[in-house]
Structure formats: structure tokens, C-alpha cells
GUDREN-946621 format. One record per residue (C-alpha): z negated, y, x. Coordinates in Angstrom, 1 decimal, always signed. Example, Ala and Ser with C-alpha at 12.3 -4.5 7.8 and 13.67 -1.06 7.14 Angstrom:
((-7.8,-4.5,+12.3))
((-7.1,-1.1,+13.7))
END
This chain:
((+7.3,-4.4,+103.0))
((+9.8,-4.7,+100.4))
((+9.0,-6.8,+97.6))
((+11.0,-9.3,+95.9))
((+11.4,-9.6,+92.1))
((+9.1,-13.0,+91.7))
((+6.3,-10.9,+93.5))
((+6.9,-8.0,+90.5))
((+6.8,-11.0,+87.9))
((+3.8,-12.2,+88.8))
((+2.0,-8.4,+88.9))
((+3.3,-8.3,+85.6))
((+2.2,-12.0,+84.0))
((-1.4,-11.2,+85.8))
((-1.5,-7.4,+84.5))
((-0.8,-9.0,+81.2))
((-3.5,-11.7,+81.2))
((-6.0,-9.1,+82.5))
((-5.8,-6.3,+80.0))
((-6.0,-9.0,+77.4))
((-8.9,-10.6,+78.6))
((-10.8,-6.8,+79.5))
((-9.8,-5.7,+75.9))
((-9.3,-7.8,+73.6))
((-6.4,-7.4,+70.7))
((-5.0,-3.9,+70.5))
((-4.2,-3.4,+67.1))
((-3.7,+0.4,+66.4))
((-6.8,+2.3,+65.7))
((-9.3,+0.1,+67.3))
((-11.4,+0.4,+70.5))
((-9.3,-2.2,+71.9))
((-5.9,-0.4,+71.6))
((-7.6,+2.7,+73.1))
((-9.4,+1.5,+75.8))
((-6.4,-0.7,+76.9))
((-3.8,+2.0,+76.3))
((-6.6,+3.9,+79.2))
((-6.0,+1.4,+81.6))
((-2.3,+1.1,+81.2))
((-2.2,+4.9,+81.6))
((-4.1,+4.7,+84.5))
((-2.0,+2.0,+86.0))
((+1.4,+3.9,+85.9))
((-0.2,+6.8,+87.1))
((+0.1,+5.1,+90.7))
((+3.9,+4.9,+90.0))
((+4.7,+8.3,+88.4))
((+4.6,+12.2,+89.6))
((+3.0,+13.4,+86.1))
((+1.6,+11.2,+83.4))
((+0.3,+12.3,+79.7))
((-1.1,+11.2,+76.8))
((+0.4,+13.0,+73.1))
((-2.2,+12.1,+70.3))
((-1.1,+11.8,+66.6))
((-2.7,+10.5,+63.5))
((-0.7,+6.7,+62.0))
((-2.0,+5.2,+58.9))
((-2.2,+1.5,+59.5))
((-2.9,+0.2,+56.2))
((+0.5,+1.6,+54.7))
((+2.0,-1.2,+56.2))
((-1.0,-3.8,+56.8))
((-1.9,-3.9,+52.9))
((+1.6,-4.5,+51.9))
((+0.4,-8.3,+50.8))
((-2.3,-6.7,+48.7))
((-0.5,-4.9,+46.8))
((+2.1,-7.1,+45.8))
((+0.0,-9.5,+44.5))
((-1.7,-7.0,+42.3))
((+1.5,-5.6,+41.2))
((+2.7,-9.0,+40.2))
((+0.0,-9.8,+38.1))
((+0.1,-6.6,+36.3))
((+3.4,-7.5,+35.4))
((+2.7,-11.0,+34.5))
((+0.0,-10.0,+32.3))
((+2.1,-7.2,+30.5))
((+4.5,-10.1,+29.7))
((+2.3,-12.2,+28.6))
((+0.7,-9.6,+26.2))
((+4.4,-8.9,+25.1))
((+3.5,-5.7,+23.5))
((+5.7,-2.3,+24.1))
((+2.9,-0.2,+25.9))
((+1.7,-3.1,+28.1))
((+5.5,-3.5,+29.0))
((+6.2,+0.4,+30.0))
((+2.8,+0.3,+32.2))
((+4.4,-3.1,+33.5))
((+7.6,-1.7,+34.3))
((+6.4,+1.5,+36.0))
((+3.9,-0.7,+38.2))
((+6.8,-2.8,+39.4))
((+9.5,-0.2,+39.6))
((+6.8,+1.8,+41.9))
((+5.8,-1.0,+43.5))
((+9.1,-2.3,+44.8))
((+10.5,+1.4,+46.1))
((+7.4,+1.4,+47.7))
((+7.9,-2.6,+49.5))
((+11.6,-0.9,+50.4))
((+10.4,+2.2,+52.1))
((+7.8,+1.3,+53.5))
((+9.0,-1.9,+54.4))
((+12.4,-1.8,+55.5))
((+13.1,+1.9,+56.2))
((+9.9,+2.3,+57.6))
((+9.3,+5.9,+56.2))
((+5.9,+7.9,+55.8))
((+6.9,+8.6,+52.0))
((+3.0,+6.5,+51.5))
((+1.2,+7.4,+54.5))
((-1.0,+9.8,+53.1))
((-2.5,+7.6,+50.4))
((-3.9,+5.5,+53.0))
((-6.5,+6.1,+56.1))
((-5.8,+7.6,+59.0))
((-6.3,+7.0,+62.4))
((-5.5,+8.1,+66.3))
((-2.6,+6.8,+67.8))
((-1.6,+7.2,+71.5))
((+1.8,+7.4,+73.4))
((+1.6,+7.3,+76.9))
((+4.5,+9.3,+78.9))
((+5.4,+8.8,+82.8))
((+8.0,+10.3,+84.7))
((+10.0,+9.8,+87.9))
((+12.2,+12.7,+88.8))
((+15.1,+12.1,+91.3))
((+15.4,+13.7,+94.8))
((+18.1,+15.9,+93.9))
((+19.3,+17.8,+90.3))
((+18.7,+15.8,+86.8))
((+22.2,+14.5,+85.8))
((+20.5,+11.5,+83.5))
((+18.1,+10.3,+82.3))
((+16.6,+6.7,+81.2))
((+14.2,+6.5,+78.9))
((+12.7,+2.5,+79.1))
((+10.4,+2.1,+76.2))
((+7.9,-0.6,+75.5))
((+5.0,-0.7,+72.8))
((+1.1,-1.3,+73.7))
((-0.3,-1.9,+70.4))
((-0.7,-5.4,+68.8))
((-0.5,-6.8,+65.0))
((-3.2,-8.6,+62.8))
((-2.2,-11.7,+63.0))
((+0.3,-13.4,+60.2))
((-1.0,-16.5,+58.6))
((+2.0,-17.9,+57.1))
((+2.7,-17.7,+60.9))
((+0.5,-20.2,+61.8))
((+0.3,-22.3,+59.0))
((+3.3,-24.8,+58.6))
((+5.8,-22.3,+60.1))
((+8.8,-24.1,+59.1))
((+7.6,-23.0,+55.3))
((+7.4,-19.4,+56.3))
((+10.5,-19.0,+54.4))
((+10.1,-20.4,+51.3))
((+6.4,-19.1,+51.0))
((+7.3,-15.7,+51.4))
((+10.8,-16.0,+49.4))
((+9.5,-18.0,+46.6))
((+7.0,-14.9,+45.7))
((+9.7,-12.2,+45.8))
((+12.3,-14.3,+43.8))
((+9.4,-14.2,+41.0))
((+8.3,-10.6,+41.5))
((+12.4,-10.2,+40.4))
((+12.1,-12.5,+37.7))
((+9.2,-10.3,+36.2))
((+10.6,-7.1,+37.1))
((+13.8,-7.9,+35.3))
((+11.9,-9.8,+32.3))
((+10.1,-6.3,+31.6))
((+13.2,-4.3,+31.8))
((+14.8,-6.2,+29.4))
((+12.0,-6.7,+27.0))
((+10.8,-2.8,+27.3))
((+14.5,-1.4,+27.4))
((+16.0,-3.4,+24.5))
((+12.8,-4.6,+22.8))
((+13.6,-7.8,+22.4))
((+10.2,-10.2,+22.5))
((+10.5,-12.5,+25.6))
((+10.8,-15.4,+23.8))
((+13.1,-15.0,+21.3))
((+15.7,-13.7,+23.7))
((+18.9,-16.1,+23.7))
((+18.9,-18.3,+26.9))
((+15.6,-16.9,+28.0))
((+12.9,-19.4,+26.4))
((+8.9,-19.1,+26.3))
((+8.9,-21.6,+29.0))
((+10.2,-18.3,+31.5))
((+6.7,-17.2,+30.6))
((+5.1,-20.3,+32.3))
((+7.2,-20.3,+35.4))
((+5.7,-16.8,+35.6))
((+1.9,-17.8,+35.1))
((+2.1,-20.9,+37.0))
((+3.9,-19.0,+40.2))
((+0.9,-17.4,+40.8))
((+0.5,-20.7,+42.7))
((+3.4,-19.1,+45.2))
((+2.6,-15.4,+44.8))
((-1.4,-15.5,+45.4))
((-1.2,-16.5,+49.1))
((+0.4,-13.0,+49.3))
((-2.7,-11.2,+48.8))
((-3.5,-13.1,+52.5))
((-0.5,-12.1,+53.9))
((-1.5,-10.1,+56.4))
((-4.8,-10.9,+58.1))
((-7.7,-9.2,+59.5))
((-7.6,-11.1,+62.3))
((-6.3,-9.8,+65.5))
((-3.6,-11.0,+67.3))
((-4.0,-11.0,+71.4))
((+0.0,-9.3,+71.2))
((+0.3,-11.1,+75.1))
((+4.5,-11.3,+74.2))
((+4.2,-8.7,+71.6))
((+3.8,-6.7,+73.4))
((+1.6,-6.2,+76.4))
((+4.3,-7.7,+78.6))
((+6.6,-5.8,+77.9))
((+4.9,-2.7,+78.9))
((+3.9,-4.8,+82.1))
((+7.6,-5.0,+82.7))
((+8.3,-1.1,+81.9))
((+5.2,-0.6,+84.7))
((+6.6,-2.7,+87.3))
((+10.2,-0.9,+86.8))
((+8.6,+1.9,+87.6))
((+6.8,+1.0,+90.8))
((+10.6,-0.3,+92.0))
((+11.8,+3.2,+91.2))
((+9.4,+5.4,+92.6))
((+9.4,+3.0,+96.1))
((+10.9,+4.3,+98.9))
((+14.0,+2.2,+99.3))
((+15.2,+2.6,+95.5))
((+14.4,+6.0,+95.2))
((+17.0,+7.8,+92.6))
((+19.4,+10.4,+93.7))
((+20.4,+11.8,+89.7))
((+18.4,+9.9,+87.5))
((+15.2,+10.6,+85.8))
((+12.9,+7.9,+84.8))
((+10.4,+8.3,+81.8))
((+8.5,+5.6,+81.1))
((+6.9,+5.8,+77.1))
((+4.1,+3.5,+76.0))
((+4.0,+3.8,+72.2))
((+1.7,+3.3,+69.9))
((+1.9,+2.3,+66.3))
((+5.4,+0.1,+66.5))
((+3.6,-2.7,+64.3))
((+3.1,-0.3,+61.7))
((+7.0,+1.3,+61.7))
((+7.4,+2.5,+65.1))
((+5.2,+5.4,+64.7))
((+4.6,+6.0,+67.8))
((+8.6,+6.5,+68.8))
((+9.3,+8.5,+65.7))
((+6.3,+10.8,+67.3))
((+7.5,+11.0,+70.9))
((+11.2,+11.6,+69.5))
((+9.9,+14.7,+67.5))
((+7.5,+15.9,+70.2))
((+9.5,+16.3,+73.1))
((+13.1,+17.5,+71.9))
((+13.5,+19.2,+75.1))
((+13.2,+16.6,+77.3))
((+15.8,+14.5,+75.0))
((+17.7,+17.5,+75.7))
((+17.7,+18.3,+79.2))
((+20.1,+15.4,+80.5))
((+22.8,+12.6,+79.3))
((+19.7,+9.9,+78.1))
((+20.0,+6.1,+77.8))
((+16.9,+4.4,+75.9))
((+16.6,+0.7,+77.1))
((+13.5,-0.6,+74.9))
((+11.7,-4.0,+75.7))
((+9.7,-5.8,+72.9))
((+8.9,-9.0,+72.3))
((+10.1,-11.3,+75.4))
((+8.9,-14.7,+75.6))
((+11.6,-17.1,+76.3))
((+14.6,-17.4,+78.7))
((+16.7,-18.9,+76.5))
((+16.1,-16.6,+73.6))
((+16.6,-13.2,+75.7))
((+19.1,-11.0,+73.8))
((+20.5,-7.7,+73.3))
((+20.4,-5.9,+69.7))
((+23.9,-4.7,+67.7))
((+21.6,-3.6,+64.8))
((+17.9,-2.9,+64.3))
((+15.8,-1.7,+61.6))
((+16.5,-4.4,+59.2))
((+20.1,-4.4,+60.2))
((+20.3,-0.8,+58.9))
((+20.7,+0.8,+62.1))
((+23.6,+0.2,+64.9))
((+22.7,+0.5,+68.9))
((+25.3,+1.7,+70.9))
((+27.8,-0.9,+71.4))
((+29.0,+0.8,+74.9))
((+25.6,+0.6,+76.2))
((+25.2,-2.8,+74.9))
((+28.6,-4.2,+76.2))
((+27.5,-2.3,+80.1))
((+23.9,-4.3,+80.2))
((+25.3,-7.6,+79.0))
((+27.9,-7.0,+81.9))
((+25.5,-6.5,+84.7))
((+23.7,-9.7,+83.4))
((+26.0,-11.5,+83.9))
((+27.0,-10.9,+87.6))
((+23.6,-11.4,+88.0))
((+24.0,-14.8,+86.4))
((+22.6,-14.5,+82.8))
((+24.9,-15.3,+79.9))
((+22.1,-12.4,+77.3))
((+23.2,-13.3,+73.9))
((+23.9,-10.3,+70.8))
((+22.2,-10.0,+67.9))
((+21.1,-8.0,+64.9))
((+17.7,-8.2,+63.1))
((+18.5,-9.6,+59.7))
((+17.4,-7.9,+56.2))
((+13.6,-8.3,+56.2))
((+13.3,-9.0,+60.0))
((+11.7,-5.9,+60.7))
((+12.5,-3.5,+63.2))
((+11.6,-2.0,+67.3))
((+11.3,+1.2,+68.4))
((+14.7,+1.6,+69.8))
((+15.8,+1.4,+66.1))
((+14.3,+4.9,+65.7))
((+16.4,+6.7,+69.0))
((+19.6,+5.1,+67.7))
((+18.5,+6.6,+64.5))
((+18.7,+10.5,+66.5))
((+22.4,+8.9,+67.8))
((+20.8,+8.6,+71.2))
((+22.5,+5.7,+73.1))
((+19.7,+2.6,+72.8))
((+19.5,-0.4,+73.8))
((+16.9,-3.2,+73.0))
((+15.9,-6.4,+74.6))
((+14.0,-9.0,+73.0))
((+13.3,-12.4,+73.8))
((+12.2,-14.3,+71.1))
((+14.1,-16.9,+68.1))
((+15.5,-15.1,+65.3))
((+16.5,-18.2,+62.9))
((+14.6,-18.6,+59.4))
((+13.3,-22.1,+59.9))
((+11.3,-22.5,+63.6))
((+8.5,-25.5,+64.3))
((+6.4,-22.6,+66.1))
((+5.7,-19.0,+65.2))
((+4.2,-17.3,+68.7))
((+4.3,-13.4,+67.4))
((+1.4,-11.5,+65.3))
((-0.5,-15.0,+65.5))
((-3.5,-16.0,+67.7))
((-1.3,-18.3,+69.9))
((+0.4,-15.1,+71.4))
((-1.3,-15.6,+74.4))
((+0.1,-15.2,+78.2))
((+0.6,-18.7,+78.8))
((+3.0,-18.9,+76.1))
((+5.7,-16.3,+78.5))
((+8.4,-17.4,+80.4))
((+8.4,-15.7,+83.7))
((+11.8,-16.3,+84.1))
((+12.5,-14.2,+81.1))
((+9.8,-11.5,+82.4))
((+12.2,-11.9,+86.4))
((+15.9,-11.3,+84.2))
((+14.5,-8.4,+82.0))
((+13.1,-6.9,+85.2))
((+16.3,-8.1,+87.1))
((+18.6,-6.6,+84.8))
((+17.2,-3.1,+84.0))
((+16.7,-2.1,+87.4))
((+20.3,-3.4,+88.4))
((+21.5,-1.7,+85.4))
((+20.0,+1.7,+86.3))
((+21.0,+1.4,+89.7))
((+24.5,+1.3,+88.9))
((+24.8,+4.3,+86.4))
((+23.0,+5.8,+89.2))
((+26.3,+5.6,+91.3))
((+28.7,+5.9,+88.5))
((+26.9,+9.0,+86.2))
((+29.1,+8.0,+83.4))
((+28.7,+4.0,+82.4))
((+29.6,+1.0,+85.0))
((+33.3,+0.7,+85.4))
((+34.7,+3.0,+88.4))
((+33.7,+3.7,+91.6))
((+32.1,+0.6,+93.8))
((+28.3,+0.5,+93.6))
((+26.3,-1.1,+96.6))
((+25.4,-4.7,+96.8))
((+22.0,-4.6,+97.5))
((+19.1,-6.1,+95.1))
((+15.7,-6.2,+96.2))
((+15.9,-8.8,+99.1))
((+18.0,-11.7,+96.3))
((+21.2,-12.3,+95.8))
((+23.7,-10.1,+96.1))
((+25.8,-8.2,+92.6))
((+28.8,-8.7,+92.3))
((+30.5,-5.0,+93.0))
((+32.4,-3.5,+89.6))
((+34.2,-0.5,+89.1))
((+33.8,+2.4,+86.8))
((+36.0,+5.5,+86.1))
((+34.9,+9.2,+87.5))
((+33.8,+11.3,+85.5))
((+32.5,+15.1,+86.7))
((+28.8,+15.3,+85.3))
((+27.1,+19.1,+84.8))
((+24.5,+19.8,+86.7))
((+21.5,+20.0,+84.1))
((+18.0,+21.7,+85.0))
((+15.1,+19.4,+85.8))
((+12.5,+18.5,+83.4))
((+9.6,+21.0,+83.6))
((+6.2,+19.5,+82.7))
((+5.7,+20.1,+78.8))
((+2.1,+20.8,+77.5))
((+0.2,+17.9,+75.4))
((-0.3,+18.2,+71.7))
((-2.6,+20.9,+70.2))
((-5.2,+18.2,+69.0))
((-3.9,+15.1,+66.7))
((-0.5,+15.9,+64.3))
((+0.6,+13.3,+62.0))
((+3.6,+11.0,+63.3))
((+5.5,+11.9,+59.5))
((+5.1,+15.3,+60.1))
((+4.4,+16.7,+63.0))
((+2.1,+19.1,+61.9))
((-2.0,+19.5,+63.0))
END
């Protein structure tokens, strides 16, 4: 019997709820994360004709001590300041010129530059595919992460201050950064420097107030990650059940399915899976549609630029989903995560100029009443299942259609049929002759753990 999209929704809420309450949080590194990244593994093994796990070492605390260091750093500076003396300055300056290309790296580019200075652990993609009846002409890589974040407390705490707790900290760490370039640069004593009185000393001491809290930043409390980001895998799982049923079966189109590990801590996981299995990338035309954080309805939208608004998603790819949404009814909005928003793992295949797309659900403005993500209130309940029925709703119709059309969604007709619901509206998409590609041989797993920066054993 063919099932209907609400019955896939619910699988997926209940999957959700499950695995959380069997396992725990699943931040990367801990039993939790592996023994619930087992399950999920052997869940999608109902719905795929090969499934693997690739093993690689992440380093957690490169990103998780972030707070930590900061507040140290500041201090150092403050103090050197406050001492006022050349040497105390220059071991000031270099401690805050080092600290701050680390924050940027690390931070917003989410390198490895740091990794090694920090411990190690294993991290764990899991990999399904669904090959199509006939030749590989395509492929669609749907992406979703399984690993959870310690939890935020500025998150929970007053929210609407989130802001201005975690602005009011780095606006000082420039104030004493540029206060010991000038004084070490052009020794000039800090307070006898024209329109820079002693009192820029005080505002300094007395923001430790601000820049403490800092230290706390990041907790070691776990976050359940229910929204971010079990679901989303649930989701990626119950696409792939629709795909590999009888009556959607794919004629051209590949499906893999990637689990990643390591997102919270710079989409390591992705950056691992991207360097690990080149030929597969390379064996057809691919599409990455990647699903992270979806909670709310209302707040469902498609990303222009990820990474910290450093990196631009296919505007093509985004402009063909938001279509298909809305004959399906849904007006998605698009967006770009701002400076200092973070980042998903389909910010690191746009990065290889593979055409991505990402899907969140979630509010992006500064000032909210209610934090849900990387705090303890990320818990099933607080997921819409109408957002878990459009994300489902919309992928499948999506890959359905560049099923028929090999070359984007405006051409040929493509059928009106959807799962026992309403019916699509038809659209029309240009033909375009597509080479016939060899199918995607089984690759062998990892030789033992390699580092996600490097690849190597």
C-alpha cells in the first residue's frame, strides 16, 4: 500500500523522538553520537542497496573552547595595558593579534589551521545509495548532519540579550587590541595620548563584567540536537524509503544519502566525505540538497549564501526548488547566513562549485524571545510537522522532476502524480541530450581513521 506523506512525517517525528530518548545527546566524540549514528545506519540500510561507514579523526575543542580562550586572551591584554610597559605591550599585542586570526579561522572560515593543537577524536559519516534502474545520468546527493552541540547558554538565558552579550565582549576585545597597537607601535603611554584618557583604561577593567561570561560560552552540557539535527536526517531517511519503493523507483538518478558527522564543529564531516569519494562526485551531473535545522513552517527557507555569507549556493538550483514549492503551495523564503551566523554543510560542496542547495527552518533575526538550537529546549515537541511534510514534500517532488527533465525543471511535461495528495501543477523545461555516464561502483572504506584536514592516516 502506498503511503501518503503525513504517514512519512510521522515515521520521521517518532524516529526522531526515539533515538533521542535510546541515546541521549550526540555531540561528536561521545558514546551517544556513536551509538546513535549505529542505529541510523542500520535504519537506512532497509532503504538502500549498499551502506558504509568512512571513519576520520575531528578535534572538537578547536571550536568548543573558542569562549575560553577569548577570555584569557582579553585579560592578557587588559593586564599588558594596565602595566603600560613596552615588553608587557608586545606579549599583549602578539596574544591578541594570534588570538583573533585564530577566532577568524576557526570561526568563520571554518579551517583546520588549529586542529592539531587540540584532542582528537572519531568521527563518523554514514553513506547510502540508491542506484536507478537504468544508466547513471545524475545524481542527488541529500545531506543531513547526526551530531548535536553542547548546549549555548547565552541561548537560554534572556535570549533577546544574546546580542548584546556576545557583541559587547568583542567591541572591547577591539578596543584593547587597538589600545596596544597604538601604545606598542608608537610608544605613546595610554594615558597621555590626546583624546584617549586614563578613564579608556577603566572601561577596559570594568568590561570584564561583559567579557567573563565568555569563558562560559560554550557549555559542557549537551544539547538533545531533536531540530538540530536529528530530524533532519529523519527526513533524509524517509526520502529514501520513497525512492527506493516500488512506485517511485528512479529511471537516471542516483540517490546518496550522507549522514555527517562533525557539522557543529565546521562541517567536518562534509569537508571529509567531499575529499574521500572524488569519484563518486565525479561519475555523474550532482545536485547537493542539504537539510539542517528545521523547526518551523513559517521559518522554512532556502540559502543564497552560507558559511558566514562567504560562500554563494547555486542560484539556478535555488530559483528550481523554490519553484516546485510553490506549485506545491509553499511561498519558501531566501536567505543568507549573516557574518557570525555560522555555517551548514552545504556551504562546504558549494565551496568545490558543486551545485548546493540548503534548507533550514529556523529564525535568523538578531533579537528573538526564544533560542530552540544548541540548548536543552531542542527537544521533538518543539518541531513543526508541517515543516518536517513540505521539506519532505518538496525534495522528492523536486527530484522527481529533474528525473524527467535531466537538465533543471523547465521543458518537457513531467507527470502529475504525488504520493496519493494533490496533484503538481505540470511545468516545462528545455531538452537537453545528457551523456551516458558509468554507474557508481562500490568504493572501499577508509584504511583505519584519517584526519578530516588532511586526509591522511
Amino acid at each position: 500500500m502506498k503511503k501518503t506523506y503525513d504517514q512519512y512525517v510521522e515515521a520521521a517525528w517518532q524516529m526522531t523522538a526515539d533515538i533521542i530518548d535510546k541515546h541521549g545527546p550526540r555531540v561528536s566524540g561521545t558514546e551517544g553520537c556513536y551509538s546513535a549514528c549505529t542505529e541510523l545506519e542500520a535504519i537506512l540500510g532497509k532503504y538502500c542497496q549498499s551502506v558504509k561507514r568512512e571513519s576520520f579523526w575531528i578535534h572538537p575543542a578547536s571550536l568548543f573552547a573558542i569562549g575560553k580562550i577569548f577570555t584569557v586572551i582579553y585579560l592578557i591584554g587588559m593586564i599588558a595595558i594596565l602595566i603600560e610597559s613596552k615588553i608587557s605591550m608586545g606579549i599583549g599585542l602578539i596574544c591578541m593579534i594570534s588570538g583573533t586570526i585564530y577566532f577568524f579561522i576557526q570561526f568563520i572560515l571554518y579551517a583546520d589551521t588549529f586542529d592539531g593543537l587540540f584532542k582528537r577524536v572519531a568521527g563518523n559519516n554514514i553513506i547510502g545509495i540508491i542506484e536507478p534502474q537504468a544508466a547513471v545520468k545524475q545524481q542527488v546527493v541529500i545531506v543531513s548532519h547526526h551530531d548535536s552541540s553542547p548546549v549555548y547558554p547565552f541561548y537560554e538565558k534572556v535570549p533577546f540579550l544574546f546580542p548584546i552579550r556576545l557583541f559587547a565582549p568583542i567591541l572591547l576585545f577591539i578596543l584593547c587590541l587597538l589600545l596596544l597597537f597604538i601604545g606598542f607601535c608608537f610608544r605613546v603611554p595610554i594615558g597621555s595620548m590626546p583624546l584617549l584618557p586614563i578613564w579608556l583604561k577603566y572601561i577596559l577593567f570594568f568590561g570584564i563584567i561583559f567579557v567573563v561570561p565568555m569563558y562560559g560560552y560554550i557549555s559542557k552540557r549537551q544539547s538533545p540536537g531533536a531540530g538540530d539535527n536529528l530530524i533532519g536526517c529523519a527526513i533524509v531517511i524517509k526520502l529514501a524509503e520513497i525512492f527506493q519503493s516500488v512506485e517511485n523507483v528512479l529511471q537516471n538518478t542516483r540517490i546518496v544519502v550522507l549522514l555527517t558527522d562533525g557539522e557543529e564543529v565546521g562541517q567536518k564531516g562534509a569537508k571529509f566525505f567531499i575529499k574521500n569519494n572524488r569519484e563518486l562526485l565525479g561519475t555523474a551531473k550532482t545536485i547537493v540538497i542539504n537539510v539542517d535545522s528545521i523547526y518551523e513552517y513559517e521559518n522554512i527557507a532556502l540559502l543564497k549564501r552560507d558559511r558566514n555569507g562567504f560562500t554563494r549556493l547555486s542560484k539556478d538550483l535555488v530559483n528550481d526548488v523554490k519553484m516546485v514549492a510553490m506549485e506545491l503551495g509553499h511561498a519558501l523564503k531566501t536567505i543568507s547566513i549573516p557574518f557570525g551566523g555560522g555555517g551548514t554543510d552545504g556551504g562546504q560542496f558549494a565551496r568545490q562549485k558543486i551545485k548546493t542547495v540548503s534548507i533550514i527552518g529556523m529564525p535568523t533575526n538578531m533579537f528573538r524571545k526564544e533560542i530552540v538550537f544548541h540548548t536543552m529546549k531542542d527537544r521533538p515537541e518543539k518541531i513543526s510537522k508541517k515543516a518536517v511534510r513540505t521539506v519532505i514534500e518538496v525534495v522528492s517532488e523536486y527530484i522527481k522532476k529533474i528525473e524527467i527533465c535531466n537538465e533543471g525543471i523547465r521543458g518537457r511535461p513531467y507527470p502529475n502524480e504525488i504520493l496519493g495528495d494533490q496533484p503538481v501543477i505540470p511545468t516545462l523545461c528545455p531538452p537537453a541530450p545528457v551523456p551516458t555516464l558509468s554507474p557508481y561502483r562500490s568504493m572501499p572504506g577508509p584504511d583505519g581513521l584519517r584526519d578530516s584536514s588532511t586526509g591522511n592516516s
